[in-house]
SEDOKOL-926159 format. One record per residue: residue number from 0; residue in one letter; x, y, z of N, C-alpha, C, O in turn. Coordinates in nm, 2 decimals, padded with zeros to 4 digits. Each point is the difference from the previous one (the first is absolute). Layout:
<rs>
{r NUM, A, {X, Y, Z}, {X, Y, Z}, {X, Y, Z}, {X, Y, Z}};
...
</rs>
This chain:
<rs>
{r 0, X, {-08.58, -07.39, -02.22}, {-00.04, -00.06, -00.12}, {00.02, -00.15, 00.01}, {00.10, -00.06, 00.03}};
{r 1, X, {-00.21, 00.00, -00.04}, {00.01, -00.15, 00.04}, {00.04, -00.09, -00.17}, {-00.06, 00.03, -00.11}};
{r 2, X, {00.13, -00.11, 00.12}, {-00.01, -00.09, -00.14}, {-00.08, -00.07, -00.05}, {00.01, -00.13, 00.02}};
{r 3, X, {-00.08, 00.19, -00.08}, {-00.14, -00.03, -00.08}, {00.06, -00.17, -00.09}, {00.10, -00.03, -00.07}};
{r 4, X, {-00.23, -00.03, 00.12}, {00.04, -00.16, -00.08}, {00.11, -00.10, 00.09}, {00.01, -00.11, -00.02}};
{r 5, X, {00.04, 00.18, 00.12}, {00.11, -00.09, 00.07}, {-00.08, -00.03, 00.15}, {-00.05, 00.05, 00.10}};
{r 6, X, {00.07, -00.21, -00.17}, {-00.08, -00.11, 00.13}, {00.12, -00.03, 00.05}, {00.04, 00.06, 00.10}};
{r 7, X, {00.05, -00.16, -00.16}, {00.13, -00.01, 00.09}, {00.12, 00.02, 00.01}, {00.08, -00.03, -00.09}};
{r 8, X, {-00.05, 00.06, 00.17}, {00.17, 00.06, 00.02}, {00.09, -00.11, 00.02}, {-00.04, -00.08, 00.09}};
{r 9, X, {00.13, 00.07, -00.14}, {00.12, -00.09, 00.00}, {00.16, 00.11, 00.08}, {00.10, 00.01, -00.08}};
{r 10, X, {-00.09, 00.02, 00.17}, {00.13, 00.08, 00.07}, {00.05, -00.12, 00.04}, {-00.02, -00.09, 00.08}};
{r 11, X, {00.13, 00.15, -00.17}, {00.15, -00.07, 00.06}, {00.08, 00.03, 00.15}, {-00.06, 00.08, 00.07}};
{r 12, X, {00.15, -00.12, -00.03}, {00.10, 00.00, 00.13}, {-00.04, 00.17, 00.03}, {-00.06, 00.05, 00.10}};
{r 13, X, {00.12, 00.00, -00.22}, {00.07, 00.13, 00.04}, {-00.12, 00.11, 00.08}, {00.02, 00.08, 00.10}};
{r 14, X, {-00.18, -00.10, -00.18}, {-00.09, 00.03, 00.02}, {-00.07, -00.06, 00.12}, {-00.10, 00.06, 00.04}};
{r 15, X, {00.14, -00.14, 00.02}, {-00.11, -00.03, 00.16}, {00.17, 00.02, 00.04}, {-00.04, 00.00, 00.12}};
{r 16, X, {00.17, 00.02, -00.10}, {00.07, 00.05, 00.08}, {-00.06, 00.16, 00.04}, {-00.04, 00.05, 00.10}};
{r 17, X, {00.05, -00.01, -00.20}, {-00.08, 00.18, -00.01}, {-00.14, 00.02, 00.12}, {-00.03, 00.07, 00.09}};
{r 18, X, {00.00, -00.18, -00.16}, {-00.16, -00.02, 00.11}, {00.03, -00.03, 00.15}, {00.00, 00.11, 00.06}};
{r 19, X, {00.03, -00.18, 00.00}, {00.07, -00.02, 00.09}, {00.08, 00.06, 00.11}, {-00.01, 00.01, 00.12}};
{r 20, X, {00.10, 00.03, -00.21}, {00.13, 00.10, 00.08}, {-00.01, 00.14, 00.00}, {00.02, 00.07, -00.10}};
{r 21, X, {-00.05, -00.03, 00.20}, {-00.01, 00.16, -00.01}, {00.14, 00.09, 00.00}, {00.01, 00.11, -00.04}};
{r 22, X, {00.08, -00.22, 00.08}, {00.11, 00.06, -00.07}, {00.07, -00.03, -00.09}, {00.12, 00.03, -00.01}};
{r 23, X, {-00.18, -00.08, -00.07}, {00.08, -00.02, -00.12}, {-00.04, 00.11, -00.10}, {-00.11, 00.05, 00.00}};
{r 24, X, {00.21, -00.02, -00.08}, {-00.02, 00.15, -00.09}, {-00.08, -00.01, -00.12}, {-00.01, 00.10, -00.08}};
{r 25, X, {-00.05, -00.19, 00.06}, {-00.15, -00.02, -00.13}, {-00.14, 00.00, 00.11}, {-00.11, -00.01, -00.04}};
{r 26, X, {00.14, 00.04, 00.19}, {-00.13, -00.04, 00.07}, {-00.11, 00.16, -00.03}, {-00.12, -00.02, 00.00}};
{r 27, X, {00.16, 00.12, -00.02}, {-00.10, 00.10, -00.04}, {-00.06, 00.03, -00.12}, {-00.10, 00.07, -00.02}};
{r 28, X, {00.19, -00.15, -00.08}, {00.01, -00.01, -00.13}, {-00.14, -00.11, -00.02}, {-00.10, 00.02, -00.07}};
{r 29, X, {00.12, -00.13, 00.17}, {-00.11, -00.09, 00.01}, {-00.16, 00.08, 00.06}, {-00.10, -00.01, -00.06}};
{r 30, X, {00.13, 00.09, 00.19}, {-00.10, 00.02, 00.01}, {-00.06, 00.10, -00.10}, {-00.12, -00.02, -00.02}};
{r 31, X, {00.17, 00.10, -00.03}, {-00.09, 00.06, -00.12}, {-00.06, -00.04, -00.07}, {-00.10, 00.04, -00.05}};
{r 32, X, {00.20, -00.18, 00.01}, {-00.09, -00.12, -00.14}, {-00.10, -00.08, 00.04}, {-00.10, -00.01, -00.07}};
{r 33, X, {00.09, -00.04, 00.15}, {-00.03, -00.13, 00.09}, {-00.19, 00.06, 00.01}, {-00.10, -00.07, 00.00}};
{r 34, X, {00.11, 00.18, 00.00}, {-00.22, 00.01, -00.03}, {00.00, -00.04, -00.12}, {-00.09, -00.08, -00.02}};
{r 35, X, {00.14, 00.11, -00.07}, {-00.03, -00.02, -00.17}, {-00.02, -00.11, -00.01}, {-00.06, -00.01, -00.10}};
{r 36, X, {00.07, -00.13, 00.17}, {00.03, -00.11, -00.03}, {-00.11, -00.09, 00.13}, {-00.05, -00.12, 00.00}};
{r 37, X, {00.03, 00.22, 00.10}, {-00.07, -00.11, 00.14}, {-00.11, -00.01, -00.04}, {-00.09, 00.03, 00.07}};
{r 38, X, {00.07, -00.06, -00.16}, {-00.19, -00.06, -00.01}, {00.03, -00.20, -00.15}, {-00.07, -00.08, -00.06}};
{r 39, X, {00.22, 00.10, 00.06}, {00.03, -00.10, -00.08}, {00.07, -00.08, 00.12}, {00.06, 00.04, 00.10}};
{r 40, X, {-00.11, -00.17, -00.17}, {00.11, -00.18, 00.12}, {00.12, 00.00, -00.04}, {00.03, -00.01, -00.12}};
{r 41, X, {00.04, 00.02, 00.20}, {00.14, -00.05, -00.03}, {00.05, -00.10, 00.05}, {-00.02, -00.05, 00.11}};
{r 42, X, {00.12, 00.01, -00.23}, {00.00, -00.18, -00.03}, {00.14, 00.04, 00.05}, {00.08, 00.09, -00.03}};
{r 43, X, {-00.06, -00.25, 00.14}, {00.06, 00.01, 00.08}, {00.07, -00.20, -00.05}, {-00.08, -00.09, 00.00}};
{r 44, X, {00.25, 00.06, -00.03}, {00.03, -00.13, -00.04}, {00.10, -00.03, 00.06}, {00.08, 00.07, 00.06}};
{r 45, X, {-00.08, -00.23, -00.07}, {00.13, -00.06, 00.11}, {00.09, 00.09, -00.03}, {00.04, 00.05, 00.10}};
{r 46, X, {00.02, -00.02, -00.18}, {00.09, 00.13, -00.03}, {00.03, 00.08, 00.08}, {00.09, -00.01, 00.08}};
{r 47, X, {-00.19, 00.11, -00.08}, {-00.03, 00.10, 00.08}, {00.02, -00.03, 00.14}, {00.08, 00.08, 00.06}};
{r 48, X, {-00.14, -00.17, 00.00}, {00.00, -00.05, 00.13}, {00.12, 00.00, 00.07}, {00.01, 00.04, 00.12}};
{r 49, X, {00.10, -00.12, -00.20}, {00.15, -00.04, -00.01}, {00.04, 00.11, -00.01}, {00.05, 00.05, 00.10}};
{r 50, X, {-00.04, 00.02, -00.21}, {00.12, 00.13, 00.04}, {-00.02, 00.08, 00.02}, {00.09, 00.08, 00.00}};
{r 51, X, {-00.21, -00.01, 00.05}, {-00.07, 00.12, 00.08}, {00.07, 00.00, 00.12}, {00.04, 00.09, 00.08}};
{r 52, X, {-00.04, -00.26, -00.07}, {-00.01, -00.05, 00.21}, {00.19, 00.00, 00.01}, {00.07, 00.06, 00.09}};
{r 53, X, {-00.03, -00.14, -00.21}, {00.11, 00.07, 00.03}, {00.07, 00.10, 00.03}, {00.08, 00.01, 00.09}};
{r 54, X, {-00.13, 00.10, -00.24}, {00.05, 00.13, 00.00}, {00.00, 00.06, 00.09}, {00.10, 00.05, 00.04}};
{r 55, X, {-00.25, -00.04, 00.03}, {00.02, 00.06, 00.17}, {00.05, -00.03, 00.11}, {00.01, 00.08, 00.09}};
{r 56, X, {00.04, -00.22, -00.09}, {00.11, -00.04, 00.04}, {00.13, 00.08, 00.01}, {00.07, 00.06, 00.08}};
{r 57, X, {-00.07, -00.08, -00.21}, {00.16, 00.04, -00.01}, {00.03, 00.18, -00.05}, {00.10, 00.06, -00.05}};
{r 58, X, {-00.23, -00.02, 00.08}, {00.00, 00.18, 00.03}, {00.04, 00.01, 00.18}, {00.02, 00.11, 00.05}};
{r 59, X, {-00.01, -00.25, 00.03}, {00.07, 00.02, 00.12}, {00.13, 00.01, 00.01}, {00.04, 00.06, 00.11}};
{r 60, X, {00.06, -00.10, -00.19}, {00.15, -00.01, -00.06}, {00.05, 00.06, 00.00}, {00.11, -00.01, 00.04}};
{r 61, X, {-00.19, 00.16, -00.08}, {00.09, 00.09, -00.06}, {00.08, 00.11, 00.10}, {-00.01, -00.02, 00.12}};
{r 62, X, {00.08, 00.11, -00.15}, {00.05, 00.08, 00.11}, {-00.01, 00.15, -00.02}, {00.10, 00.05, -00.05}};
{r 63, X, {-00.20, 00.04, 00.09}, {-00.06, -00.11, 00.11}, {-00.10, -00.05, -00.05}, {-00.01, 00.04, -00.11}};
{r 64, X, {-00.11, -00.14, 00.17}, {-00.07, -00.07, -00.01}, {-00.12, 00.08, -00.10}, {-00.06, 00.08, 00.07}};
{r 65, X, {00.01, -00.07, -00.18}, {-00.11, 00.05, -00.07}, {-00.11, -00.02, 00.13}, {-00.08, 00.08, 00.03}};
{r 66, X, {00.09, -00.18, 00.01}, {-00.17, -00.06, 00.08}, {00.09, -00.11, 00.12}, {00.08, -00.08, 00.01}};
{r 67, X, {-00.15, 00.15, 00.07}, {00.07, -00.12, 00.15}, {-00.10, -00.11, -00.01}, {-00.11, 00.00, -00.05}};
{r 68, X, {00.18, -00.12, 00.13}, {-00.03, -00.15, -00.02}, {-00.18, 00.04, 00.02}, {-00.10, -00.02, -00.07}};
{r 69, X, {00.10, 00.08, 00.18}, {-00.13, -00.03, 00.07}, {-00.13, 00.04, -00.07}, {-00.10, -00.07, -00.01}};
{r 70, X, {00.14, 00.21, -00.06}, {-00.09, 00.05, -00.12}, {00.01, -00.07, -00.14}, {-00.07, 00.05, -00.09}};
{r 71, X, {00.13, -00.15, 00.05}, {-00.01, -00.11, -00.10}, {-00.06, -00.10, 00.04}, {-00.10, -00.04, -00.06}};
{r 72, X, {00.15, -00.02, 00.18}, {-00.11, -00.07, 00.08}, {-00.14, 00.01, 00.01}, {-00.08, -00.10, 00.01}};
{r 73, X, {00.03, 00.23, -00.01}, {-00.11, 00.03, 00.06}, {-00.12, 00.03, -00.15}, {-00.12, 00.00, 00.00}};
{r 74, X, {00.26, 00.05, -00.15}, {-00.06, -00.02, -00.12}, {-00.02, -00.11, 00.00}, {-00.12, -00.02, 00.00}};
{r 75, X, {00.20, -00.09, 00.00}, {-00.03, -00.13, -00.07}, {-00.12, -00.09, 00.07}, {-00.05, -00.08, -00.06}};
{r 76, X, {00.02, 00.11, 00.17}, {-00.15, -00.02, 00.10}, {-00.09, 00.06, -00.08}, {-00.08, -00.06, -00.08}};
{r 77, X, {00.10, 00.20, 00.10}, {-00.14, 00.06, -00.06}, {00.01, -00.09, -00.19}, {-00.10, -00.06, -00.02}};
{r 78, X, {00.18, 00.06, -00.07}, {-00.04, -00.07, -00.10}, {-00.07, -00.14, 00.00}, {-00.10, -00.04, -00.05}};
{r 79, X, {00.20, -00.04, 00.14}, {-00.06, -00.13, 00.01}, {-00.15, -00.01, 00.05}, {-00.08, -00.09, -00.04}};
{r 80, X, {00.05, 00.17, 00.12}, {-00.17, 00.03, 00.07}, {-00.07, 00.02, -00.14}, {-00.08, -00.08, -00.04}};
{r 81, X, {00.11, 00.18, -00.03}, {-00.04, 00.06, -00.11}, {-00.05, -00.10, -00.07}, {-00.12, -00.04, -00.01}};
{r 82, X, {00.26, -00.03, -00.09}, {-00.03, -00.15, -00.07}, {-00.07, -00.08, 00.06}, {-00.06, -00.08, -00.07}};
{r 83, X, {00.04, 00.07, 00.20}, {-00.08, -00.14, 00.08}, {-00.13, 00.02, 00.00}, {-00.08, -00.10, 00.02}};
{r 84, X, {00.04, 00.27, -00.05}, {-00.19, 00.03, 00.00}, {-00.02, 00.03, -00.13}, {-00.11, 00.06, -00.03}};
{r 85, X, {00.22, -00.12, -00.09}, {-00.05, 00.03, -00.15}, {-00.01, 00.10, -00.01}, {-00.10, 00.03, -00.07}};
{r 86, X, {00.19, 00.10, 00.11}, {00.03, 00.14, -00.10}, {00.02, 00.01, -00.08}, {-00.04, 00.10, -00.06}};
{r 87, X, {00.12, -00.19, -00.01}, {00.05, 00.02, -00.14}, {-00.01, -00.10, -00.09}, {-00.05, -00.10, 00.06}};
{r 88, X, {00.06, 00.06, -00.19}, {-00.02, -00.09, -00.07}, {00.10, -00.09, 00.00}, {00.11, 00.03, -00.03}};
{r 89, X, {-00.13, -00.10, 00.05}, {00.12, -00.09, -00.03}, {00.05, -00.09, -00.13}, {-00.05, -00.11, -00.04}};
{r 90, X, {00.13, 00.16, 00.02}, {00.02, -00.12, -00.19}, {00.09, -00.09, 00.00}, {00.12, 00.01, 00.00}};
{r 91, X, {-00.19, -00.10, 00.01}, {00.09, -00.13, -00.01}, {00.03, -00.06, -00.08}, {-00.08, -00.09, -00.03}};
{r 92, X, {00.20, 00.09, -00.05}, {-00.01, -00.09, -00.14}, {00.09, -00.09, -00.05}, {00.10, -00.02, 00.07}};
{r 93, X, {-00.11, 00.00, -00.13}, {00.07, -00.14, -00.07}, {00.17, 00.04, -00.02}, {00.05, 00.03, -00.11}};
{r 94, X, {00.05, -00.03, 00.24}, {00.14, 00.05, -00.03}, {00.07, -00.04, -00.11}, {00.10, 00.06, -00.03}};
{r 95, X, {-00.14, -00.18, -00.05}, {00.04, -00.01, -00.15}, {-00.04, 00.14, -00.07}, {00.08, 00.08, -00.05}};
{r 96, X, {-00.20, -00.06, 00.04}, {-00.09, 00.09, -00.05}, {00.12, 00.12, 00.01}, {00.08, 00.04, -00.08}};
{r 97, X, {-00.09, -00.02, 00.20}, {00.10, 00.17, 00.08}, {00.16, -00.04, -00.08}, {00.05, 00.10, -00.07}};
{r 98, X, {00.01, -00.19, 00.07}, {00.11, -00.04, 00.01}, {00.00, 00.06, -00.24}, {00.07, 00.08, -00.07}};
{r 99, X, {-00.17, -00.18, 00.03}, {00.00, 00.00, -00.13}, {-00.03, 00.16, -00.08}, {00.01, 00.02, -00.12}};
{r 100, X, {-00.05, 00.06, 00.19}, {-00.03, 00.14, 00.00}, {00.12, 00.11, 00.03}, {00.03, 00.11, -00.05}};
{r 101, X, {00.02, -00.19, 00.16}, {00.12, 00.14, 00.01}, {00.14, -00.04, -00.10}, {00.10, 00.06, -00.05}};
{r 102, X, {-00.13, -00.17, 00.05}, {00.13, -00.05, -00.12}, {-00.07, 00.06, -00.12}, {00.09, 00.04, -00.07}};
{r 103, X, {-00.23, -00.01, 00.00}, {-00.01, 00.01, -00.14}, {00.01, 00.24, 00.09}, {-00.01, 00.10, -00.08}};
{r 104, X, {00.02, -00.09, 00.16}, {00.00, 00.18, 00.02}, {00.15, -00.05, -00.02}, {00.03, -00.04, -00.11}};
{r 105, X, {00.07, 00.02, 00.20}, {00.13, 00.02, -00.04}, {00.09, -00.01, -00.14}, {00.11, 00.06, -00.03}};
{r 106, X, {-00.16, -00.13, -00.04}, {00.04, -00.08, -00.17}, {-00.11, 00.15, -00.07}, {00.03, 00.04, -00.11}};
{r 107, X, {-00.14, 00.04, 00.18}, {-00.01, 00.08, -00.07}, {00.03, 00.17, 00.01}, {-00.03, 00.09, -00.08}};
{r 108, X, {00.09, -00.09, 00.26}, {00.03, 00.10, -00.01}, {00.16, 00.01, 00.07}, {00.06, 00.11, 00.01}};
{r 109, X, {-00.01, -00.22, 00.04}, {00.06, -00.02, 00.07}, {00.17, 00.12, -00.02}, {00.08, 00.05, 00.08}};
{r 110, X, {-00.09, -00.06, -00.25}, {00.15, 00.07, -00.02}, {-00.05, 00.18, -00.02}, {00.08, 00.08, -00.04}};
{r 111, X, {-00.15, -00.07, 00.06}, {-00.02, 00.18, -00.04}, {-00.10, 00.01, 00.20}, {00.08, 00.09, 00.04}};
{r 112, X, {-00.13, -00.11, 00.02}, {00.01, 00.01, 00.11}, {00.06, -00.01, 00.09}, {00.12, -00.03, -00.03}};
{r 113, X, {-00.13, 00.05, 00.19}, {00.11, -00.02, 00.13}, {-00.16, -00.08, 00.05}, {-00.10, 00.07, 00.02}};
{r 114, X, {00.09, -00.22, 00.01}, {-00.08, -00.08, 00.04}, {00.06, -00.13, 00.10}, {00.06, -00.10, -00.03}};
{r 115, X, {-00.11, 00.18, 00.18}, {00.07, -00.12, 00.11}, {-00.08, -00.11, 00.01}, {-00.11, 00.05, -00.03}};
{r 116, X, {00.10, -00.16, 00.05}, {-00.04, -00.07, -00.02}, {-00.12, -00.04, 00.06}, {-00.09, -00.06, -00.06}};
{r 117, X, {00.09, 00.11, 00.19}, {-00.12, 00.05, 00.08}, {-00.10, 00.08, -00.08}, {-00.10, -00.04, -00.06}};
{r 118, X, {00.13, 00.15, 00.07}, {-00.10, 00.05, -00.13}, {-00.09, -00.05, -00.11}, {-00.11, 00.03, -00.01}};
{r 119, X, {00.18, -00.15, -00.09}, {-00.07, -00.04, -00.08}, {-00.05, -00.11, 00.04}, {-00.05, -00.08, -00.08}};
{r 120, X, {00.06, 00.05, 00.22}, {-00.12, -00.08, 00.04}, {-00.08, 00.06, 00.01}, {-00.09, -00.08, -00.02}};
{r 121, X, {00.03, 00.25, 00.06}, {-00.09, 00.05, 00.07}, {-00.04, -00.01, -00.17}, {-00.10, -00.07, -00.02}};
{r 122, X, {00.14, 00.12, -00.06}, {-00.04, 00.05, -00.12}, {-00.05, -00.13, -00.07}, {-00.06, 00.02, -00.11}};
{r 123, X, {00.07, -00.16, 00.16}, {-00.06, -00.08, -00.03}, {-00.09, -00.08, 00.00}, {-00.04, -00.09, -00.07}};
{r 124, X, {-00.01, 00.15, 00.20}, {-00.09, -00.04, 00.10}, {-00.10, 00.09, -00.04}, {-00.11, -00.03, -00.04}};
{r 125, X, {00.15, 00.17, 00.05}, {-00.11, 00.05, -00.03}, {-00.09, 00.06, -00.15}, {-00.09, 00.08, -00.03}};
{r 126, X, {00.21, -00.16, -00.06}, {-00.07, -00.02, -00.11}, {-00.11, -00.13, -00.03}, {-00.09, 00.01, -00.08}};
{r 127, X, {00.11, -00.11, 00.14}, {-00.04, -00.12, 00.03}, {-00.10, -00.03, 00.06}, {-00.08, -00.09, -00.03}};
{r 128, X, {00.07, 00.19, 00.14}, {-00.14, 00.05, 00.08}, {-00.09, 00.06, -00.06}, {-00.12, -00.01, 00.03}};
{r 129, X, {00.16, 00.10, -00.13}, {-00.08, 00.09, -00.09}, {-00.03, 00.09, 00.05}, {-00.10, 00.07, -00.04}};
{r 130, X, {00.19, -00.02, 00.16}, {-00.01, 00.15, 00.07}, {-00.02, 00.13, -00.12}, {00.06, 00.04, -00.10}};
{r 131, X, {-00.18, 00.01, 00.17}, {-00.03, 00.15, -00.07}, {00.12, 00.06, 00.01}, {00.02, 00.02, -00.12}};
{r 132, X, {00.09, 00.03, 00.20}, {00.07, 00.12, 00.05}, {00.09, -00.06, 00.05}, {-00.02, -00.07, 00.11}};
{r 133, X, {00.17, 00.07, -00.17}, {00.11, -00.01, 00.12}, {00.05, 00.09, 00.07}, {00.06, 00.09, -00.06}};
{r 134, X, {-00.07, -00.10, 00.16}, {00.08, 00.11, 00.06}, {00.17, 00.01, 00.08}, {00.06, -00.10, 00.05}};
{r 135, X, {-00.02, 00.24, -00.06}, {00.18, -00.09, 00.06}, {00.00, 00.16, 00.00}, {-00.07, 00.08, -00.05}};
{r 136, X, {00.19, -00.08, 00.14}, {00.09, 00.10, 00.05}, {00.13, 00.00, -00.09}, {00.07, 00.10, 00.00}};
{r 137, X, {-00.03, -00.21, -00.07}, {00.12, -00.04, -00.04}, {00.02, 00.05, -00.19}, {-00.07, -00.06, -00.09}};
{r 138, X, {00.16, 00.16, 00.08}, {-00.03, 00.03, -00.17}, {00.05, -00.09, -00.07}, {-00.04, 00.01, -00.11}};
{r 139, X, {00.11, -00.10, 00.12}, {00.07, -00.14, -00.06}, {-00.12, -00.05, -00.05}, {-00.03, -00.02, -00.11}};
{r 140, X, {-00.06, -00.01, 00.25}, {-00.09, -00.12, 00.00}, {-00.12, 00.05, -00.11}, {-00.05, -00.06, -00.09}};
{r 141, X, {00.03, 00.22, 00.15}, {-00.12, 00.02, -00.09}, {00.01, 00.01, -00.13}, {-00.10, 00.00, -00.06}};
{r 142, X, {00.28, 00.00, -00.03}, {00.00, 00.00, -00.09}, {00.02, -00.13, -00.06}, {-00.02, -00.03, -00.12}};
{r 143, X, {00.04, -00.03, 00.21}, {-00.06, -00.19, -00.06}, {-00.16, -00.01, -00.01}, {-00.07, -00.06, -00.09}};
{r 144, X, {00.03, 00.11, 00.17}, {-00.18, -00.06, -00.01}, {-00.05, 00.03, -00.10}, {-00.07, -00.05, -00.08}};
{r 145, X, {00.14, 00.20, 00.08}, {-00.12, 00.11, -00.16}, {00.08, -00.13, -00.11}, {-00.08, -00.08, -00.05}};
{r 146, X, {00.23, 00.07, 00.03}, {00.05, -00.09, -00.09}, {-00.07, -00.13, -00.01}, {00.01, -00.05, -00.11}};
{r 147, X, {-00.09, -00.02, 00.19}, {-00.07, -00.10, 00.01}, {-00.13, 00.01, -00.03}, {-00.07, -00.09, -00.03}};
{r 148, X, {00.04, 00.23, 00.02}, {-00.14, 00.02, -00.05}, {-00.14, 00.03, 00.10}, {-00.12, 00.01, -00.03}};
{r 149, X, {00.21, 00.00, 00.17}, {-00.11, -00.01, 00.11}, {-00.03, 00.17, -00.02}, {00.07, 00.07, -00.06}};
{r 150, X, {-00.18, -00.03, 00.13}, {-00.04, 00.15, 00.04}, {00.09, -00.05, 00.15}, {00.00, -00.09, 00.09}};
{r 151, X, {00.07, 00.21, -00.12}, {00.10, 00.06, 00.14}, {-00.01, 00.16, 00.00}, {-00.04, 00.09, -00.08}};
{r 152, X, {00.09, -00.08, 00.19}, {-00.03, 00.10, 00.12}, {00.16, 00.02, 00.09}, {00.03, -00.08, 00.09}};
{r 153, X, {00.07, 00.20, -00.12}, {00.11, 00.02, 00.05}, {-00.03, 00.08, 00.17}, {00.02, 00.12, -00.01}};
{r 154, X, {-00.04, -00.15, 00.13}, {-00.03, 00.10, 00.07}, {00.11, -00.01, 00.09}, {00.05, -00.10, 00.06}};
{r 155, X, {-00.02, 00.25, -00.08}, {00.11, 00.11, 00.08}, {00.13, -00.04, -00.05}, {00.09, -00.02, 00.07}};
{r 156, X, {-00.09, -00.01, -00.23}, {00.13, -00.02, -00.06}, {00.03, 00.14, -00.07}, {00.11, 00.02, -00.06}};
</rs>
């Protein structure tokens, strides 16, 4: 079943970790979702860029290791290739803009939610972008977006 009306995808961290990692425990959960959605762009922001590249990073840390150096290495190549032939959209915006947005989501959801801070950047960005569909792995996050008013998408929560 493909999502009828959905041009663009806005996935957070949790959702291209899934894509990515075959071992990570949302990765089948992704591949089941991930046709519904391949025929939409997905908007891809300095955000994104930053803690994706970290996070797989620091999925080397752990003990043991979620993902060895060499295979994060070898993600963050194939993404940077990816971004460099315009796969994804990229939204660039005005960080007042971003900054002025997740301060008015926190003052409105901040005391009846669990919202890390990371998060309501994605949720800011991709309100801002005017993404059709957010997508996330994370039930925190997806219950900030729907709270924000975006169409979201919980996969393998």
């Amino acid at each position: 079943m493909k999502l009828a009306g959905v041009q663009t995808v806005y996935p957070d961290t949790s959702y291209w970790v899934a894509m990515r990692c075959v071992a990570d425990s949302r990765h089948g959960a992704w591949v089941s979702f991930h046709p519904n959605i391949e025929h939409a762009r997905l908007i891809w922001s300095p955000w994104t860029h930053f803690e994706l590249l970290n996070t797989l990073r620091q999925l080397t840390r752990t003990t043991p290791p979620a993902l060895e150096r060499a295979g994060a290495r070898q993600i963050i190549a194939a993404l940077e290739r990816e971004l460099a032939r315009g796969y994804y959209d990229l939204a660039i915006l005005d960080w007042r803009d971003e900054l002025r947005t997740c301060r008015e989501l926190s003052a409105a959801h901040g005391y009846d939610l669990a919202m890390r801070s990371g998060d309501v950047v994605h949720v800011a960005v991709a309100k801002l972008c005017g993404a059709d569909l957010f997508a996330t792995c994370d039930a925190d996050q997806h219950a900030l977006a729907e709270a924000a008013g975006l169409s979201a998408v919980l996969v393998g929560g």
